[in-house]
Backbone as numpy.savetxt, mean C-alpha at the origin, in Angstrom:
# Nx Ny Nz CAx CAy CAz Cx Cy Cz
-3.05 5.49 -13.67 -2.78 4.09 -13.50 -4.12 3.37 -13.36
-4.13 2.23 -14.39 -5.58 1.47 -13.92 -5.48 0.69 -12.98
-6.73 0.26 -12.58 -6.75 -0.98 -11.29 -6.02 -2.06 -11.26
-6.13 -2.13 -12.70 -4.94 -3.76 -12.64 -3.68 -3.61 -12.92
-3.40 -2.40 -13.22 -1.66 -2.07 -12.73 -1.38 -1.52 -11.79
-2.04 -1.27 -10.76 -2.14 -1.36 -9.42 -2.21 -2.28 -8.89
-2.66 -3.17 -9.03 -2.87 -4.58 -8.37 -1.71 -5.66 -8.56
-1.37 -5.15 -10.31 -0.46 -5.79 -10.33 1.12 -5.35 -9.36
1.63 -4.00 -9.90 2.00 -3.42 -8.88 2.33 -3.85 -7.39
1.02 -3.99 -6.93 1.10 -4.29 -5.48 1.37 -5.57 -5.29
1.19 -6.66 -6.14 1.41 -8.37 -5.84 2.69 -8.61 -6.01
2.98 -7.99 -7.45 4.74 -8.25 -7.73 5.46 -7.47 -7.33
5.46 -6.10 -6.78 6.51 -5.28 -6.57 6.55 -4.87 -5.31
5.57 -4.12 -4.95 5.16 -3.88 -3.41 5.26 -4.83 -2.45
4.65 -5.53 -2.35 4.55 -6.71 -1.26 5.71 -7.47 -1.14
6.09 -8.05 -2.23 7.77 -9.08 -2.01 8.71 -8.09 -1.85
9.03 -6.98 -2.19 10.48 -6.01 -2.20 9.68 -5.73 -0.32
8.58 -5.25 -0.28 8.66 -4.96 1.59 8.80 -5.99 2.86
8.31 -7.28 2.14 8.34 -8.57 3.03 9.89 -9.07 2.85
10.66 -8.61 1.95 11.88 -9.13 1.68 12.79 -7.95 2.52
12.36 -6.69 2.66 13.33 -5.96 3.38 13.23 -5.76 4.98
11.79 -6.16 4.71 11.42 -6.69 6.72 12.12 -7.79 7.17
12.23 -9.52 6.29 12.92 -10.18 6.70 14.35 -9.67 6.86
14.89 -9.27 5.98 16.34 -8.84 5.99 16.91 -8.10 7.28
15.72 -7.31 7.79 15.59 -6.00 9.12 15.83 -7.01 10.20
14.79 -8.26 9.95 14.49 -9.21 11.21 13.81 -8.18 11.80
12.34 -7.57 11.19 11.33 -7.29 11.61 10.01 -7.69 11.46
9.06 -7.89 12.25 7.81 -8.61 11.90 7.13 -7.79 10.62
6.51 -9.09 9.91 6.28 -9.00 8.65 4.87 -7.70 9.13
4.89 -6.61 9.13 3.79 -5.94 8.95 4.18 -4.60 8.55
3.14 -3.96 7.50 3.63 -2.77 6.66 2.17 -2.12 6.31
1.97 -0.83 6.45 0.64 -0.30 6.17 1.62 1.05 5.12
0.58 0.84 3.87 0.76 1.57 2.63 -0.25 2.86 2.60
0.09 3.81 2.70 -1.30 4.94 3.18 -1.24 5.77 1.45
-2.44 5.59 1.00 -2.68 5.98 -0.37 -3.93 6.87 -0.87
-4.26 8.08 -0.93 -4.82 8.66 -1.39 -5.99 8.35 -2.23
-7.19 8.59 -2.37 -8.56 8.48 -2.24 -8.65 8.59 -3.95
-7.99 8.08 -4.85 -8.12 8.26 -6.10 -8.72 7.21 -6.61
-9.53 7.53 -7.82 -10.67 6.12 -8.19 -10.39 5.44 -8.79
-8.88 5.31 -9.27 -8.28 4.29 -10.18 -8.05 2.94 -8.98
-7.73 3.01 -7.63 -7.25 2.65 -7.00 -8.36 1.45 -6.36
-7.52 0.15 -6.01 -8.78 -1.18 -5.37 -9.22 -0.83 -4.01
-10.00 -1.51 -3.79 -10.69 -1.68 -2.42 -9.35 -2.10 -1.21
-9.23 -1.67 -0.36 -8.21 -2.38 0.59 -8.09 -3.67 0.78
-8.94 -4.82 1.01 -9.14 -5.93 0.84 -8.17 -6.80 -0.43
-8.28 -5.76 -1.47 -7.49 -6.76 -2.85 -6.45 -6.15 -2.74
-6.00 -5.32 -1.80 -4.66 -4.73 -1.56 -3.90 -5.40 0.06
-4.05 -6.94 0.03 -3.64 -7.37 1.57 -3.13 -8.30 1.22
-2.01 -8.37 1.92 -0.90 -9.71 1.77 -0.60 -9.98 3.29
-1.41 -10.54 4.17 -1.25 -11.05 5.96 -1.54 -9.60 6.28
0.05 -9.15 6.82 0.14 -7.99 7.70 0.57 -6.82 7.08
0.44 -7.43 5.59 1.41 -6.06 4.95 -0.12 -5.22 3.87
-0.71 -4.21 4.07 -2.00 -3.95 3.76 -1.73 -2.35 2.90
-2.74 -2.13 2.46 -2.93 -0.86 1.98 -4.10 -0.24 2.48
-4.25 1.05 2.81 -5.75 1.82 3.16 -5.62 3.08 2.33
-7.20 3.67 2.53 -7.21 4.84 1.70 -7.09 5.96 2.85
-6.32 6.99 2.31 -6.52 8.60 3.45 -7.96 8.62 2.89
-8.44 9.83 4.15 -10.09 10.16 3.65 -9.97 11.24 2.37
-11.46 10.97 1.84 -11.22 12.34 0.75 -10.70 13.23 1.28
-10.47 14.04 0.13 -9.70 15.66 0.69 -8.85 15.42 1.79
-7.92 14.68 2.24 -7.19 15.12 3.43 -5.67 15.44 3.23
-5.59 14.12 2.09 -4.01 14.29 1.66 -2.87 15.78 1.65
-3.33 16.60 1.46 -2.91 18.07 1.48 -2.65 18.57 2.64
-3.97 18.11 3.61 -3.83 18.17 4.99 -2.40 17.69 5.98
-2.48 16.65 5.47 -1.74 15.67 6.18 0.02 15.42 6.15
0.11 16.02 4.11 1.23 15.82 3.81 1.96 14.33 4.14
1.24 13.38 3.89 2.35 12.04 4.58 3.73 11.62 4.30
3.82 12.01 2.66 5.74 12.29 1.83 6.23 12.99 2.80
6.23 14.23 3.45 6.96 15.55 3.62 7.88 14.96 5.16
């Protein structure tokens, strides 16, 4: 996936389907997206909508960590 279908991704799909199922919850708008250290992927910064954000796991950890499982 390139950067800008990631980005896009994250503006149109990600962010409104999670801010839309938080309102629905009547939970505060905040959501952290935990995403793997791959170089297709933006800076966290172009991945932030208020409270609803994306970060990177550190290199190599994902395996570690298992965050799906």
């Amino acid at each position: 996936m390139s950067r800008d279908d990631f980005k896009q991704w994250s503006s149109q799909e990600f962010v409104p389907k999670v801010a839309n199922h938080l309102e629905e919850k009547k939970l505060p708008r905040q959501a952290l997206l935990l995403r793997n250290n791959a170089p297709s992927f933006l800076e966290n910064e172009d991945l932030k909508s208020g409270n609803i954000k994306a970060v990177f796991l550190p290199a190599k950890i994902t395996s570690l960590l298992q965050p799906m499982v």
